[in-house]
TIDRENNU-147796 format. One record per residue: z, x, y of N, C-alpha, C, O in turn; residue number from 1; residue in three letters. Coordinates in steps of 0.001 Angstrom, whole numbers, plus 500000, padded with zeros to 6 digits. Example, Ala and Ser with C-alpha at 12.3 -4.5 7.8 and 13.67 -1.06 7.14 Angstrom:
2
PT    npz    npx    npy   capz   capx   capy    cpz    cpx    cpy    opz    opx    opy   i  aa
PT 507800 513190 494310 507800 512300 495500 507800 513200 496700 508465 514236 496681   1 Ala
PT 507080 512850 497750 507140 513670 498940 507870 512900 500030 508039 513409 501138   2 Ser
//
This chain:
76
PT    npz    npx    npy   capz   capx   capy    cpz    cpx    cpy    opz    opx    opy   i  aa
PT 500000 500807 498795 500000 500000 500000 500000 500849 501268 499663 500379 502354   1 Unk
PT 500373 502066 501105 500378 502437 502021 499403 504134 502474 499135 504691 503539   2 Unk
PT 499138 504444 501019 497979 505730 501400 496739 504773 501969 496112 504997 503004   3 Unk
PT 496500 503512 500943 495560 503022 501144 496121 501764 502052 497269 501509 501689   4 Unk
PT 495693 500917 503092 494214 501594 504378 494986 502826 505142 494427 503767 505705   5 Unk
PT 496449 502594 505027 496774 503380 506483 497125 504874 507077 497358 505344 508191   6 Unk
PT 497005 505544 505242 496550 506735 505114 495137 507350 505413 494890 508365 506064   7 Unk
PT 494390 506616 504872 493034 506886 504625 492113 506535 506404 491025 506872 506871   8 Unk
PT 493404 505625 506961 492465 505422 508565 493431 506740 509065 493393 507062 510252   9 Unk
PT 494007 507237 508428 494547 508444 509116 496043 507947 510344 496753 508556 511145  10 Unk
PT 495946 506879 509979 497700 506016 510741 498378 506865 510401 498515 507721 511275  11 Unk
PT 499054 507109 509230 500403 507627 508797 499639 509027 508007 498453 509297 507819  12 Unk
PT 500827 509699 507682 500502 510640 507091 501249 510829 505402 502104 510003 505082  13 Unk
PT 501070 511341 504944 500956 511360 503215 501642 512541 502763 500893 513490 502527  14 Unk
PT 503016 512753 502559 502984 514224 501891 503707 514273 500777 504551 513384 500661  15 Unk
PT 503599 515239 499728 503822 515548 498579 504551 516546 498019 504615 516734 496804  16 Unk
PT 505150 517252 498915 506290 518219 499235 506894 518157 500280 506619 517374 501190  17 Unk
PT 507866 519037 500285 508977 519382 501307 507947 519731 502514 508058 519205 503622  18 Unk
PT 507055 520559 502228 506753 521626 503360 505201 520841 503947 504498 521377 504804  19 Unk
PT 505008 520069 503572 504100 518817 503507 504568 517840 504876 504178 517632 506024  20 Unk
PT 505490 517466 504099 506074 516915 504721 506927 516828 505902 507372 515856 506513  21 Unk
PT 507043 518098 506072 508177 518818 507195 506779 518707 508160 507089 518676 509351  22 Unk
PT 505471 518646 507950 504347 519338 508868 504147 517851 509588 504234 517599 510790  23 Unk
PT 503819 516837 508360 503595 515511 508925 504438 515415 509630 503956 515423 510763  24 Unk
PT 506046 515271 509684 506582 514788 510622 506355 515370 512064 506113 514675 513050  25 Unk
PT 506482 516928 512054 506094 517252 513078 505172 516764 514363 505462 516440 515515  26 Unk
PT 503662 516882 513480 502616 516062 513915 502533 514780 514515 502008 514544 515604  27 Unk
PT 503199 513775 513583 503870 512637 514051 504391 512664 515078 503759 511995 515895  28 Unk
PT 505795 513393 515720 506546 513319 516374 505352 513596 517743 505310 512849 518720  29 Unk
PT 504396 514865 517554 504105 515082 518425 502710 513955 518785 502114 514411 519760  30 Unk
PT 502341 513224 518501 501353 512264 518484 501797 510570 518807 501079 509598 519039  31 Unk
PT 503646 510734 518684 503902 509659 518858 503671 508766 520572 503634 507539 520663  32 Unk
PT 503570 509513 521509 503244 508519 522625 501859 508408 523115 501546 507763 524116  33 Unk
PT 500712 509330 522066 499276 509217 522449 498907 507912 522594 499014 507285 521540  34 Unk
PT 498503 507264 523543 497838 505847 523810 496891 505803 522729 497075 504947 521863  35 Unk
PT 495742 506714 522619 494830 506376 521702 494906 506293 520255 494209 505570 519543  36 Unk
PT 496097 507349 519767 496299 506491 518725 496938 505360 518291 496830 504640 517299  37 Unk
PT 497863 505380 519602 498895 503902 519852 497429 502784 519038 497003 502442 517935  38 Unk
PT 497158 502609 520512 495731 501832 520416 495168 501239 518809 495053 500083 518401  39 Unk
PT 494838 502804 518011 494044 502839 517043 495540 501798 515968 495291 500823 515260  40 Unk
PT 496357 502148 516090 497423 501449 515105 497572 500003 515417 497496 499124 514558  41 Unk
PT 497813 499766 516832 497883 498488 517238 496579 497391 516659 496585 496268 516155  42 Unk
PT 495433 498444 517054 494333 497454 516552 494357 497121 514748 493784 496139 514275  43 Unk
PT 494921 497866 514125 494537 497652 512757 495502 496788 512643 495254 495798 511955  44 Unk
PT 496643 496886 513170 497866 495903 512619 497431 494515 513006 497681 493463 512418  45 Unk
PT 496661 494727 514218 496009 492694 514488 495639 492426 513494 495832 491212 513425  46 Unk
PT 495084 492836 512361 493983 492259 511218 494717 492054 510595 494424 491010 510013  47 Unk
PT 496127 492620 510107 496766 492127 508905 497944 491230 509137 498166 490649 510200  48 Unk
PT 498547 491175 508252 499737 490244 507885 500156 489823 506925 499367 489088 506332  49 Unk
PT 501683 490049 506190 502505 489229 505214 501306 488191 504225 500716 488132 503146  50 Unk
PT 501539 487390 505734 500813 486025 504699 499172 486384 503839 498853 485901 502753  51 Unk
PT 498549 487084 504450 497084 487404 504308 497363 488656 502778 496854 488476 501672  52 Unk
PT 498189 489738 503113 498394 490444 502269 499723 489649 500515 500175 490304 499576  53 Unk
PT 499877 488272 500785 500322 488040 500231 499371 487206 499234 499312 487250 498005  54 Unk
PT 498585 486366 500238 497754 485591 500086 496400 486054 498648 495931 485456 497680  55 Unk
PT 496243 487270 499204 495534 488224 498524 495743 488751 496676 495140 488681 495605  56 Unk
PT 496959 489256 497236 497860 489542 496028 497765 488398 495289 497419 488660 494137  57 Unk
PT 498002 486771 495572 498577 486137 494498 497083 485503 493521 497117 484983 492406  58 Unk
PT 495547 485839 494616 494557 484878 494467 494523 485981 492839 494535 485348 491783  59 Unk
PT 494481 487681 492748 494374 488666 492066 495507 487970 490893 495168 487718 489736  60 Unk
PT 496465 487799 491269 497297 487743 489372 496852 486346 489125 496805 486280 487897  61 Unk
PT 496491 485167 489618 495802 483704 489525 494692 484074 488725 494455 483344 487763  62 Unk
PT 493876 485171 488945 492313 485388 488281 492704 485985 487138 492012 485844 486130  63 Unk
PT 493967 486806 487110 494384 488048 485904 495192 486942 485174 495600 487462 484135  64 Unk
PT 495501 485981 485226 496149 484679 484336 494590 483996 483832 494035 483806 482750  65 Unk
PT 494320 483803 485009 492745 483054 484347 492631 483208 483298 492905 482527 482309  66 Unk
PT 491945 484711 483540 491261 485723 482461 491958 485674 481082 491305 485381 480080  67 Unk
PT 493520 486009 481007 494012 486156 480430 494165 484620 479364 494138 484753 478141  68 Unk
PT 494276 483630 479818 494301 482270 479455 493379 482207 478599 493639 481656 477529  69 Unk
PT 491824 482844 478870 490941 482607 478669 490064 483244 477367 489219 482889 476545  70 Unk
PT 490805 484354 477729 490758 485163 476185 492028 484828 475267 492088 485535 474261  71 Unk
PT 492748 484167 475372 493923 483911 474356 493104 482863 473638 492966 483125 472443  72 Unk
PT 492302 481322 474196 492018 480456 473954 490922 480668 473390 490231 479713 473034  73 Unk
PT 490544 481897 473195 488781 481974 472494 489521 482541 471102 489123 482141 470008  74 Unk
PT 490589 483469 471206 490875 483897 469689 491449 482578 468988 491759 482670 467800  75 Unk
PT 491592 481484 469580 492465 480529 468692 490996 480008 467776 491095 479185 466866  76 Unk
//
């Protein structure tokens, strides 16, 4: 949920060690009052939401029940 989008739009940063990680924050800290990336975060967060990202999630295990329903009822 979170490498993917908001890693990959380069929002947040990702690390996998100590020393990784010690760098992201840095970076972070120093990037935290840039308007333009303000900007770039603000705009992505308009598109999403709870409900939409929930919404999403439930249509995915509804189809993975489908499916699943669907192959139980062919072995009978």
């Amino acid at each position: 949920d979170v490498v993917r989008p908001y890693g990959e739009e380069g929002l947040v940063r990702i690390a996998d060690d100590v020393d990784t990680f010690v760098a992201a924050a840095d970076a972070a800290m120093r990037e935290a009052r840039d308007p333009r990336r303000l900007a770039r975060v603000d705009e992505m967060l308009a598109t999403m939401s709870w409900d939409r990202t929930w919404a999403a999630m439930e249509a995915v295990m509804r189809e993975a029940l489908a499916r699943r329903g669907a192959a139980e009822a062919s072995q009978v």
